[in-house]
N, CA and C atoms of all chains as a GROMACS GRO file, in nm:
protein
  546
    1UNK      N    1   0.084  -0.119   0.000
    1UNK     CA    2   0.000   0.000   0.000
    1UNK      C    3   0.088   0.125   0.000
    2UNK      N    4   0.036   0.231  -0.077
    2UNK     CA    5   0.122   0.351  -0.111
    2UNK      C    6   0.097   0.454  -0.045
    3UNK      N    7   0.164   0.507   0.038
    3UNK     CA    8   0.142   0.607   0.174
    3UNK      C    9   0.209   0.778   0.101
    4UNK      N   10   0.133   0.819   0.156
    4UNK     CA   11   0.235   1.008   0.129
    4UNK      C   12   0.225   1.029   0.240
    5UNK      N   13   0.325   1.077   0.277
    5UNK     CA   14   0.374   1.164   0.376
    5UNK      C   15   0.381   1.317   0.415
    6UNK      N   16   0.314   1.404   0.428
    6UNK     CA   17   0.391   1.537   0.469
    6UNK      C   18   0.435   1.560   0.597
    7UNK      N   19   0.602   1.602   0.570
    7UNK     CA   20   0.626   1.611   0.693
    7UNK      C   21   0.666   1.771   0.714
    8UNK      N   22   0.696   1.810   0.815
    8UNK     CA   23   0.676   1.993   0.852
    8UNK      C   24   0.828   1.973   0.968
    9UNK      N   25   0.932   1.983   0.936
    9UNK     CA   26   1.023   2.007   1.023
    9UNK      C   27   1.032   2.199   1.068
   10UNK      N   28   1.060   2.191   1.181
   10UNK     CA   29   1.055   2.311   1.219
   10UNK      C   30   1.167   2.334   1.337
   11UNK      N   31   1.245   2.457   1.307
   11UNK     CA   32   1.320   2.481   1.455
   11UNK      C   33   1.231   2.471   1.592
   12UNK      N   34   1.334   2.459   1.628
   12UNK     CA   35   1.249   2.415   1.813
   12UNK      C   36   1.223   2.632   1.826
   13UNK      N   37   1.139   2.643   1.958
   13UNK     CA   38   1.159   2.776   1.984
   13UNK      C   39   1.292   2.747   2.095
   14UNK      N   40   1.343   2.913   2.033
   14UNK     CA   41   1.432   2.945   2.075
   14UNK      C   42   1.615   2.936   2.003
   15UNK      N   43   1.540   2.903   1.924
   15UNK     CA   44   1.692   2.834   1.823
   15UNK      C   45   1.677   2.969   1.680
   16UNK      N   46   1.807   2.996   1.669
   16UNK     CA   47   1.788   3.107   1.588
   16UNK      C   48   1.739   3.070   1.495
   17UNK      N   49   1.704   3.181   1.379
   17UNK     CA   50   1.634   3.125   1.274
   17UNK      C   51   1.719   3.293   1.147
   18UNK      N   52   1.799   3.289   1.089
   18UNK     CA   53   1.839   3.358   1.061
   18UNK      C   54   1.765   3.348   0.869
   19UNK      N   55   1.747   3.310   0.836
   19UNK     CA   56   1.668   3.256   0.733
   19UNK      C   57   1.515   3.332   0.785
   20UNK      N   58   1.425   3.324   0.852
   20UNK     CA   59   1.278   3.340   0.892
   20UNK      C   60   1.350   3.509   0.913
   21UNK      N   61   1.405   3.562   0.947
   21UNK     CA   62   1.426   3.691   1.007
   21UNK      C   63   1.490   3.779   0.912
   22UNK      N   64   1.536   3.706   0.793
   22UNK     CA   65   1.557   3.793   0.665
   22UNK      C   66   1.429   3.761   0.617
   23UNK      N   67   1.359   3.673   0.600
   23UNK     CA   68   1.249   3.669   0.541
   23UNK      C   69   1.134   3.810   0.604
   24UNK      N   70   1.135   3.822   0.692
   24UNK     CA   71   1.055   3.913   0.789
   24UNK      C   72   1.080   4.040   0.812
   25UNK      N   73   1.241   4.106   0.740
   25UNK     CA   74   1.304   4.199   0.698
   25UNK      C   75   1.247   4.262   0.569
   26UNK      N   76   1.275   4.118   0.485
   26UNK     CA   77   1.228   4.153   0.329
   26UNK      C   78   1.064   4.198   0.348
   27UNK      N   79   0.976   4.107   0.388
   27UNK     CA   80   0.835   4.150   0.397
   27UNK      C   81   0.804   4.273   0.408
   28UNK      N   82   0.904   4.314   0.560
   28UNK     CA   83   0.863   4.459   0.632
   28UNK      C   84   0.906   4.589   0.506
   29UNK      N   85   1.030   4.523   0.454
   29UNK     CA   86   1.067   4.626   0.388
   29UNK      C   87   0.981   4.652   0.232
   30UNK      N   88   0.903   4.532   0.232
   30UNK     CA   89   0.840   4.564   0.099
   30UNK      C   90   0.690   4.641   0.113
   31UNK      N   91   0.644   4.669   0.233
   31UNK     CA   92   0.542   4.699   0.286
   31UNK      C   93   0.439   4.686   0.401
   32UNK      N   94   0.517   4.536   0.388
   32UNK     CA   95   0.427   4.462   0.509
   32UNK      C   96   0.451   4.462   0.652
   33UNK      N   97   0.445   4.631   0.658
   33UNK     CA   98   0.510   4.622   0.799
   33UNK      C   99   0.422   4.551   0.908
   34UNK      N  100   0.318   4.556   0.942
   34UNK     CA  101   0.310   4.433   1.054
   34UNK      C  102   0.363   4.320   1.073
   35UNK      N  103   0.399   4.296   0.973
   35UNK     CA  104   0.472   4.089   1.014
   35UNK      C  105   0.580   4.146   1.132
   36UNK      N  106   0.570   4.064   1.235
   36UNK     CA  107   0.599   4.058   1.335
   36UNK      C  108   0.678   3.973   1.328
   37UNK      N  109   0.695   3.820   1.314
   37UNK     CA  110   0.778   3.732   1.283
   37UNK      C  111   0.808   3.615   1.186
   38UNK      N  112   0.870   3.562   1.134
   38UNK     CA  113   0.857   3.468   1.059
   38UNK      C  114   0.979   3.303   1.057
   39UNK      N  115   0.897   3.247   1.068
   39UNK     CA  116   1.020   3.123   1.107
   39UNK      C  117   0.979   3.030   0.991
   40UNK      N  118   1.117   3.011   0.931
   40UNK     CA  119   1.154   2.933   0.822
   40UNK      C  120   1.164   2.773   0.866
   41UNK      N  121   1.100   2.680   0.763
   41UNK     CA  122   1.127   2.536   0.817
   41UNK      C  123   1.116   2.485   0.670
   42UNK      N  124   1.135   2.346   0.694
   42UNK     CA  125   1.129   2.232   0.553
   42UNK      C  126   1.006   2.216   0.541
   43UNK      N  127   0.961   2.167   0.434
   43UNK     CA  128   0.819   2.093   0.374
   43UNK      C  129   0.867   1.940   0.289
   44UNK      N  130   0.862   1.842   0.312
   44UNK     CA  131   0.877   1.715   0.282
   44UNK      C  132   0.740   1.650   0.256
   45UNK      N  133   0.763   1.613   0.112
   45UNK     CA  134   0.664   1.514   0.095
   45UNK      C  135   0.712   1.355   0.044
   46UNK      N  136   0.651   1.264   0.170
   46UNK     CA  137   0.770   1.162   0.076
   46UNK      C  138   0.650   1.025   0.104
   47UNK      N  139   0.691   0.970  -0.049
   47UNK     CA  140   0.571   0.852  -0.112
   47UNK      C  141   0.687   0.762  -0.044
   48UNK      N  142   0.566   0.643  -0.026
   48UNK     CA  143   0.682   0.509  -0.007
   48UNK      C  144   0.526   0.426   0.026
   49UNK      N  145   0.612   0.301   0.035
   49UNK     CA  146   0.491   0.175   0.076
   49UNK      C  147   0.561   0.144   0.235
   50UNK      N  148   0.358   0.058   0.271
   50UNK     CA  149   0.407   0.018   0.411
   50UNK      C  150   0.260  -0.083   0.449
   51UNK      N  151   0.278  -0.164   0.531
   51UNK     CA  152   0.171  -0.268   0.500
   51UNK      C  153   0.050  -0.178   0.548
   52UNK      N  154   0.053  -0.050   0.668
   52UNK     CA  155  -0.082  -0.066   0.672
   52UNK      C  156  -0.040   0.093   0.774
   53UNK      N  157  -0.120   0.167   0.830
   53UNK     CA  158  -0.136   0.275   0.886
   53UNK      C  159  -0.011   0.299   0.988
   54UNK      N  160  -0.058   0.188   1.101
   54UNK     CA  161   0.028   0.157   1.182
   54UNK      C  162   0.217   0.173   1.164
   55UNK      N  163   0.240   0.082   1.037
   55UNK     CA  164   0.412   0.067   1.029
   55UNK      C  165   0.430   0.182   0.914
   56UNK      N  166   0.339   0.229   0.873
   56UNK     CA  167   0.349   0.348   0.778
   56UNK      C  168   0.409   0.484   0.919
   57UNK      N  169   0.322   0.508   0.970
   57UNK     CA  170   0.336   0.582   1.088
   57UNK      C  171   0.514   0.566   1.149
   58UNK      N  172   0.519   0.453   1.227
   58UNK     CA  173   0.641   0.407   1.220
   58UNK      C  174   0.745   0.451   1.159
   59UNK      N  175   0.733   0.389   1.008
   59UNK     CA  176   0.820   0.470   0.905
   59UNK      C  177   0.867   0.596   0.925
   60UNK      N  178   0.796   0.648   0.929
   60UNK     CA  179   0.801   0.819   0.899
   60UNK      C  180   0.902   0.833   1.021
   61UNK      N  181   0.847   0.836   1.127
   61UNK     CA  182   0.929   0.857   1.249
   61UNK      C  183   1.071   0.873   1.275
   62UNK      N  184   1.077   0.700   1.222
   62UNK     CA  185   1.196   0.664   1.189
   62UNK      C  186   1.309   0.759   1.069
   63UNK      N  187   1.214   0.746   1.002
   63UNK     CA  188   1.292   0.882   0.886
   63UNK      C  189   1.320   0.990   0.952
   64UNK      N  190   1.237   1.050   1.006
   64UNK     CA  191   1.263   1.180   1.078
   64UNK      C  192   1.338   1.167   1.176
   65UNK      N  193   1.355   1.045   1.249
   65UNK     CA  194   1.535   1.072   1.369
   65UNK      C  195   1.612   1.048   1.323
   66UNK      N  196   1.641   0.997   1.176
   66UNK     CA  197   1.748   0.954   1.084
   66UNK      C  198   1.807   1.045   1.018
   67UNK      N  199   1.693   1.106   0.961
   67UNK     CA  200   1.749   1.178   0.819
   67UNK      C  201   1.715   1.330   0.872
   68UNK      N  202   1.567   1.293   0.813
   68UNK     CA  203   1.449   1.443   0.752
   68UNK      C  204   1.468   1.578   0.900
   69UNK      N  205   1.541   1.545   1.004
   69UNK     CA  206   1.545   1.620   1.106
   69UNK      C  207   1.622   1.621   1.207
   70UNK      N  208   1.690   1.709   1.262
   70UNK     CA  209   1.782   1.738   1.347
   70UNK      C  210   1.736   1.709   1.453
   71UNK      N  211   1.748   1.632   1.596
   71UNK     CA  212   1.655   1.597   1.697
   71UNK      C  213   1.678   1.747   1.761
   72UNK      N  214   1.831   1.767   1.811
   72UNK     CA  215   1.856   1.875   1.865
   72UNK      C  216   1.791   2.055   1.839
   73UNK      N  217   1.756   2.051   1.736
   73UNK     CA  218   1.734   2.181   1.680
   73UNK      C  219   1.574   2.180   1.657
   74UNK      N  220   1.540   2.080   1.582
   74UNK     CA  221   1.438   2.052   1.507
   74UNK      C  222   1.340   1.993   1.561
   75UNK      N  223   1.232   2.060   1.489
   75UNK     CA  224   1.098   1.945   1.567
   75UNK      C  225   1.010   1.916   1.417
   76UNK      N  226   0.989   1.755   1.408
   76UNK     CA  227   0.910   1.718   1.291
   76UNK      C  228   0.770   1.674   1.345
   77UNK      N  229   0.680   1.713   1.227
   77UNK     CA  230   0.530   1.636   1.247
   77UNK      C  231   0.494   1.638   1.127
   78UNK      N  232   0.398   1.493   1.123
   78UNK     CA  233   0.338   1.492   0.951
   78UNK      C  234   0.182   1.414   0.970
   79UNK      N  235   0.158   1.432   0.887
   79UNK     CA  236   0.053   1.447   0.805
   79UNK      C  237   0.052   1.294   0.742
   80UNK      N  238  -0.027   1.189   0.746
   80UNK     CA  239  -0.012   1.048   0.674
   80UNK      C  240  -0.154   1.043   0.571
   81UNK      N  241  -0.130   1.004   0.501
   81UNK     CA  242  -0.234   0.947   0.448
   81UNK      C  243  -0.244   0.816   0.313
   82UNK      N  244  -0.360   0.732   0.300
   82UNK     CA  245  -0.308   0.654   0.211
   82UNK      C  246  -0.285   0.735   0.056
   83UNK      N  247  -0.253   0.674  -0.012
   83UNK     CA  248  -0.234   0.745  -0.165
   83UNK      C  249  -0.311   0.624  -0.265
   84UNK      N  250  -0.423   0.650  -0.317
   84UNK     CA  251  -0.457   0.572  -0.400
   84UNK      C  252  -0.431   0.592  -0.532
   85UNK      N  253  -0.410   0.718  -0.632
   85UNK     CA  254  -0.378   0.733  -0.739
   85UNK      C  255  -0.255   0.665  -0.769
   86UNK      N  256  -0.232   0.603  -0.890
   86UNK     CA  257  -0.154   0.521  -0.953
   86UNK      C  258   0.028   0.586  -0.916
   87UNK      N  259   0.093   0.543  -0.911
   87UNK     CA  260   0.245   0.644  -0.932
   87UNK      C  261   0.218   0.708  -1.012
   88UNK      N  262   0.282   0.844  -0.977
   88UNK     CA  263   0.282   0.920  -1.122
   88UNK      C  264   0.482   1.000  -1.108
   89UNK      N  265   0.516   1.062  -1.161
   89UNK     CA  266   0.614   1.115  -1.166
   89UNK      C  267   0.641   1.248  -1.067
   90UNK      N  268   0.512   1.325  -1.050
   90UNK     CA  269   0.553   1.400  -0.946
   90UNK      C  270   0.411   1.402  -0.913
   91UNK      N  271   0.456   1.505  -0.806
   91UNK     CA  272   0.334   1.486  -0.697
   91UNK      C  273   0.259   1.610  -0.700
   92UNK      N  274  -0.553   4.278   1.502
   92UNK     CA  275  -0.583   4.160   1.510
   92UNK      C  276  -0.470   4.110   1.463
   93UNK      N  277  -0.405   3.983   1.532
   93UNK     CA  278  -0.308   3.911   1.499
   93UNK      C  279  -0.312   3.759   1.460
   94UNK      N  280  -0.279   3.764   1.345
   94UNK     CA  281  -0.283   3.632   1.271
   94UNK      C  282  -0.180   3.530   1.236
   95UNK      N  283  -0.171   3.435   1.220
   95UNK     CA  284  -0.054   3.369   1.167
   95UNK      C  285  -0.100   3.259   1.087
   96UNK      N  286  -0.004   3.276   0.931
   96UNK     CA  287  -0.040   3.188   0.826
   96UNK      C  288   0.103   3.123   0.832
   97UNK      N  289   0.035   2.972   0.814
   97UNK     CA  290   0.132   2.890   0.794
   97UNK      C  291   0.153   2.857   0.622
   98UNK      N  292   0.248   2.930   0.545
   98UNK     CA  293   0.258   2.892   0.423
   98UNK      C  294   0.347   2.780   0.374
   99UNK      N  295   0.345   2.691   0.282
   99UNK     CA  296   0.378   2.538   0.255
   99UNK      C  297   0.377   2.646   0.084
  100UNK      N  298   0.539   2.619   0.040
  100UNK     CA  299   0.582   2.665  -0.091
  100UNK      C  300   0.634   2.526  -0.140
  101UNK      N  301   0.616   2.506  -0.240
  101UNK     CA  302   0.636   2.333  -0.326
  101UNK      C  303   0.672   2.372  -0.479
  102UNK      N  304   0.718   2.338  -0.542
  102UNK     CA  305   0.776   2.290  -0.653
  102UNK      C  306   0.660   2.297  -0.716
  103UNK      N  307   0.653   2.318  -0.840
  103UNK     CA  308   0.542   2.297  -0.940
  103UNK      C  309   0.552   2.122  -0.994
  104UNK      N  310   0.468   2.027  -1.049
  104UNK     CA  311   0.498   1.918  -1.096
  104UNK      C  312   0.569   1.945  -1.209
  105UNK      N  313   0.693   1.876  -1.237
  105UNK     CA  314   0.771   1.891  -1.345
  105UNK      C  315   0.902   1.959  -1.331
  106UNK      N  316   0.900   2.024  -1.260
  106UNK     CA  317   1.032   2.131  -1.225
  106UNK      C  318   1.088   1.999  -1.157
  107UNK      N  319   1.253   2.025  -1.205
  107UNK     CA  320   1.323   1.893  -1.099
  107UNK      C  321   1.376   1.969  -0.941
  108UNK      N  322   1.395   1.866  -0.907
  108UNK     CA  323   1.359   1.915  -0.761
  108UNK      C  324   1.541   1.807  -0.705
  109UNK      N  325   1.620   1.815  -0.714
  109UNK     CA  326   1.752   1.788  -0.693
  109UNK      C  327   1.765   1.735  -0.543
  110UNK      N  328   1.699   1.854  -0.449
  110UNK     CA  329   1.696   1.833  -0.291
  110UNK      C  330   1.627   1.710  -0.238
  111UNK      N  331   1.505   1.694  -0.289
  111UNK     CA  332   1.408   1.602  -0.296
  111UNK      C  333   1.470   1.471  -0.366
  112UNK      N  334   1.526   1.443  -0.463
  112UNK     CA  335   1.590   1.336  -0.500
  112UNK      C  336   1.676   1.311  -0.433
  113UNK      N  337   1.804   1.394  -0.376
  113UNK     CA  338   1.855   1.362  -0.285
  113UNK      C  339   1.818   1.278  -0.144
  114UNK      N  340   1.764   1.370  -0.106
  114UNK     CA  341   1.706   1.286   0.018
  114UNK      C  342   1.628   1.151   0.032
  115UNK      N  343   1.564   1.148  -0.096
  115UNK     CA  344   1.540   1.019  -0.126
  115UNK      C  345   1.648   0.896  -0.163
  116UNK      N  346   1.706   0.912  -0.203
  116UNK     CA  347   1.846   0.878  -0.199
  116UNK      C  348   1.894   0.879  -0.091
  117UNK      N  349   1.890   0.928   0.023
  117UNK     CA  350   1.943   0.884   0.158
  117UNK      C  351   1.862   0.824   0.222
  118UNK      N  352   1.785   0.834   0.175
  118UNK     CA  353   1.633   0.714   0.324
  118UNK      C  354   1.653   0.640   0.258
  119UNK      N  355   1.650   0.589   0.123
  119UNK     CA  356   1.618   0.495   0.081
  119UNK      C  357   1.809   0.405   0.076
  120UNK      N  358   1.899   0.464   0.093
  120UNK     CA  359   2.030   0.368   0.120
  120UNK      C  360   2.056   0.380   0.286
  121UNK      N  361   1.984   0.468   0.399
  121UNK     CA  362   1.946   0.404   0.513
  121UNK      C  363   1.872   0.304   0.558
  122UNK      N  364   1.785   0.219   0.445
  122UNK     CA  365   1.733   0.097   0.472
  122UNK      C  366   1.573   0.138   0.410
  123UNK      N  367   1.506   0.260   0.425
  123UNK     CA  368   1.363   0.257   0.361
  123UNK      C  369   1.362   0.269   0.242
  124UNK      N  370   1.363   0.144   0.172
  124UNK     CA  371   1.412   0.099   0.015
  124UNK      C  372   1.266   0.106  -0.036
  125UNK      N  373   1.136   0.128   0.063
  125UNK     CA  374   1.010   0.125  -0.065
  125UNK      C  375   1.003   0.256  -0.053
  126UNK      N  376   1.108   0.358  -0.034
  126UNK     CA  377   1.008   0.533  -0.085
  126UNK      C  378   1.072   0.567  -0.228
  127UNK      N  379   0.989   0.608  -0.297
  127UNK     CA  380   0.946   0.629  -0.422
  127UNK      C  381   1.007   0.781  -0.477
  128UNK      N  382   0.969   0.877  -0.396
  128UNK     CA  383   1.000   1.014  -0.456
  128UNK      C  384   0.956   1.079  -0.327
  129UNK      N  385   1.037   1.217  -0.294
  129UNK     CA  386   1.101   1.281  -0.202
  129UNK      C  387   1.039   1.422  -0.292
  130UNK      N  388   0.944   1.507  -0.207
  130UNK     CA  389   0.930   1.639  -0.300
  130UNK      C  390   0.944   1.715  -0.159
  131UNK      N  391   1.064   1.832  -0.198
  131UNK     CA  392   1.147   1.930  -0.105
  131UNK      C  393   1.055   2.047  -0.070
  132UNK      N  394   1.008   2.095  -0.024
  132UNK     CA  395   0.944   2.256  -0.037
  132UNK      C  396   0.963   2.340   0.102
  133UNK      N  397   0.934   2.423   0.118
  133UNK     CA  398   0.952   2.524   0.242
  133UNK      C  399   0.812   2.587   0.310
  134UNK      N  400   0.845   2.592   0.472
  134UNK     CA  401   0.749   2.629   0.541
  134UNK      C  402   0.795   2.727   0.582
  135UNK      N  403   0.670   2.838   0.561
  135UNK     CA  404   0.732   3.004   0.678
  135UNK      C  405   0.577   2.963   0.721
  136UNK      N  406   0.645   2.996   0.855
  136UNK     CA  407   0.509   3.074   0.950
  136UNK      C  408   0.523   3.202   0.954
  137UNK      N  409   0.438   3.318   0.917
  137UNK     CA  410   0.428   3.457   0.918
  137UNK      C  411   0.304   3.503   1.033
  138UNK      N  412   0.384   3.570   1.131
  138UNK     CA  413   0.240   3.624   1.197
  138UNK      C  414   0.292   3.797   1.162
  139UNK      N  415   0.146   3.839   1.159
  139UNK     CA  416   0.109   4.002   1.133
  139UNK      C  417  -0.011   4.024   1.165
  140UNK      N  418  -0.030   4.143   1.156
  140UNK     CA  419  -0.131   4.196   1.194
  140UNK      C  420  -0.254   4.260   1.063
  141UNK      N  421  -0.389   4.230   1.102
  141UNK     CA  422  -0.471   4.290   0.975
  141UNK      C  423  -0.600   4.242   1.068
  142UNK      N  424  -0.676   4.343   0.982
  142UNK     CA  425  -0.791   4.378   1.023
  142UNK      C  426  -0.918   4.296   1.056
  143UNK      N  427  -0.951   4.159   0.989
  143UNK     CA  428  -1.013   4.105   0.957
  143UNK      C  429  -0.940   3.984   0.849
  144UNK      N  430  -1.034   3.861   0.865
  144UNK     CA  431  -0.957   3.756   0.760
  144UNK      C  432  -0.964   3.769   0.661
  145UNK      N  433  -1.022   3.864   0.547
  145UNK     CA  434  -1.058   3.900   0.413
  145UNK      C  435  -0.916   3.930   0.406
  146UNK      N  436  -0.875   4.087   0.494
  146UNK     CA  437  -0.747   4.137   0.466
  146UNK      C  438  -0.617   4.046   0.505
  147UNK      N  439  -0.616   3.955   0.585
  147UNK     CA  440  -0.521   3.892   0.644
  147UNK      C  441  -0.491   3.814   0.544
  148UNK      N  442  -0.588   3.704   0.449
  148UNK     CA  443  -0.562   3.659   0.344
  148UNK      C  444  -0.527   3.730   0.217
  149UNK      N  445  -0.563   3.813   0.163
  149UNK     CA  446  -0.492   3.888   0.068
  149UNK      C  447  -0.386   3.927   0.122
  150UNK      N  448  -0.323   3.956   0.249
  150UNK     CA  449  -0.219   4.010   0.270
  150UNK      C  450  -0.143   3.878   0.230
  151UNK      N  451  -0.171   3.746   0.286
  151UNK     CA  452  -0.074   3.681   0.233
  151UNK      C  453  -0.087   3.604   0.106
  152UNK      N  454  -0.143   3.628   0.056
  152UNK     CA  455  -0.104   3.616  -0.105
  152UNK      C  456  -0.049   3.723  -0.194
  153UNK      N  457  -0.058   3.858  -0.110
  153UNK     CA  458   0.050   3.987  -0.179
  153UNK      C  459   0.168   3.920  -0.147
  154UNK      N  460   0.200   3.848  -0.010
  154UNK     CA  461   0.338   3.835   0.062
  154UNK      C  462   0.420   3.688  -0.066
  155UNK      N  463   0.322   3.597  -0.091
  155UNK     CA  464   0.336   3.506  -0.180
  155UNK      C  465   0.380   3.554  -0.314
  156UNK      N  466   0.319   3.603  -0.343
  156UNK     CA  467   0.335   3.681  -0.489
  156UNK      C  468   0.464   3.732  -0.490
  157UNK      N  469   0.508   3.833  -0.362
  157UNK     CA  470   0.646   3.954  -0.397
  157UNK      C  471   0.772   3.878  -0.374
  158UNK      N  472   0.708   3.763  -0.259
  158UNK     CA  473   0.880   3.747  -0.198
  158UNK      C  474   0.895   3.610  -0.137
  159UNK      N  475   0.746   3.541  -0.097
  159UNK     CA  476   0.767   3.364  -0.032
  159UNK      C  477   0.783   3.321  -0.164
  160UNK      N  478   0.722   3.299  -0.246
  160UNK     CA  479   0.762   3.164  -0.348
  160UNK      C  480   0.778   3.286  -0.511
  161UNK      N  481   0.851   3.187  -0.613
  161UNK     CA  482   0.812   3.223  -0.735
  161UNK      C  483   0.755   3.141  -0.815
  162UNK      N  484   0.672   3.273  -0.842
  162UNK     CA  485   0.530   3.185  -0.919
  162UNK      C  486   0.591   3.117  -1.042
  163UNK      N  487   0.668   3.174  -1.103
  163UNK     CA  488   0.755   3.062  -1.234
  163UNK      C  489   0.756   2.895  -1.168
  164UNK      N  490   0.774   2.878  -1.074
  164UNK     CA  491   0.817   2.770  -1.034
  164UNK      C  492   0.746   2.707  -0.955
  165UNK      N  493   0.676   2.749  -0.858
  165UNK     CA  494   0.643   2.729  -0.750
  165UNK      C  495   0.529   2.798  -0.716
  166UNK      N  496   0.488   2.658  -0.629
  166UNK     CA  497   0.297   2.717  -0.599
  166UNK      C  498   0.287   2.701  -0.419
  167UNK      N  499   0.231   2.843  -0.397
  167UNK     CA  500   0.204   2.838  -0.242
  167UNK      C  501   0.088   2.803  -0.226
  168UNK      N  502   0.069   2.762  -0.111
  168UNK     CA  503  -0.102   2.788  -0.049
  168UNK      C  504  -0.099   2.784   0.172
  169UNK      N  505  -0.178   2.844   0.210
  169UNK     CA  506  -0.174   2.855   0.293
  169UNK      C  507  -0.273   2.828   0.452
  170UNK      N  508  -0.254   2.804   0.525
  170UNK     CA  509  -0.380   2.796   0.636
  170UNK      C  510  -0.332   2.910   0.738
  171UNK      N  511  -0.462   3.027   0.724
  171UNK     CA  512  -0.447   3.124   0.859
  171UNK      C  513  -0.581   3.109   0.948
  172UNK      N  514  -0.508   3.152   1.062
  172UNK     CA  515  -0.570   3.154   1.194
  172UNK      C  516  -0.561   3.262   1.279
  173UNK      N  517  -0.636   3.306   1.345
  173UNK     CA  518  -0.635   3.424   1.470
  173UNK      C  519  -0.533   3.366   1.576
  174UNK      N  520  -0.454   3.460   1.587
  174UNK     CA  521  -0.361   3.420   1.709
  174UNK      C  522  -0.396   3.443   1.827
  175UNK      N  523  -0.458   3.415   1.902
  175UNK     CA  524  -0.491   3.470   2.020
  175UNK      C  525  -0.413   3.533   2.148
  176UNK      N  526  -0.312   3.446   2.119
  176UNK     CA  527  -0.198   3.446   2.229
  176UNK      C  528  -0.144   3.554   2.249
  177UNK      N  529  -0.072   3.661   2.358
  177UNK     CA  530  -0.001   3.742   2.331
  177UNK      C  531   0.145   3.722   2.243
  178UNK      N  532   0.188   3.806   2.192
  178UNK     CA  533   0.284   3.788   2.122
  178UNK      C  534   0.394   3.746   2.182
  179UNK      N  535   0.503   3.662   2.140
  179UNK     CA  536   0.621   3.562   2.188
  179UNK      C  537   0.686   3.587   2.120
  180UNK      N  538   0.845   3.543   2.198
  180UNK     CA  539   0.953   3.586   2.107
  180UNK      C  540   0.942   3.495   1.977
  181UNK      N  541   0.905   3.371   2.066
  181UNK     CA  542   0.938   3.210   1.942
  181UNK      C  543   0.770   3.122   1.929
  182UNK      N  544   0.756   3.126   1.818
  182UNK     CA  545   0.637   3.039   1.813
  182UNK      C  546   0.661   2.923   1.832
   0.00000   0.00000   0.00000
């Protein structure tokens, strides 16, 4: 069974974010002065198979203390769901 | 009124996406050999201020348009909410 994933890594609070704070520079300076803050993170979407909700779940996890996220810095959460449309090339 | 949109910027289908192959390429020679395709994109959380959610949403699709994503390439979309909270250094 064919699972998608979104996953949302995000700095922990309190961890700089020097990326989100030029972003929140540029905004202010283009007009938007209210933005108050902005914190930059990843967006991951990742297909894979897994027998069933449960070890799909699993999966992901596992990806995310491996790879997709820094434990120290980072905080991940996602989004599961099954994928029934056929493979296609992108998503 | 203080709001915060969580924007999710992604790749258009078709544009190659290098980061995303990559990483797939590393989960999948860390042992999760059934993921398929890896699509990379970026999360800002923006909080600001606006009047009402009519304006809060056009504000962030002006913010989309000038300076989060390019539209050549890349398609945003977003979920906003009333912040209730007093304002924090770190979300």
């Amino acid at each position: 069974m064919r699972w998608l994933a979104e996953v949302h890594v995000t700095l922990k609070p309190g961890i700089a974010d020097p990326e989100g704070q030029t972003v929140a520079g540029g905004l202010r300076s283009l007009g938007f002065e209210t933005v108050s803050q902005v914190r930059a993170g990843k967006l991951m979407r990742v297909a894979f198979e897994a027998d069933d909700h449960a070890a799909a779940d699993a999966a992901v996890s596992a990806m995310c203390g491996r790879l997709l996220a820094n434990p120290v810095m980072e905080t991940a959460s996602w989004d599961l769901r099954a994928d029934q449309e056929p493979e296609k090339e992108d998503m």
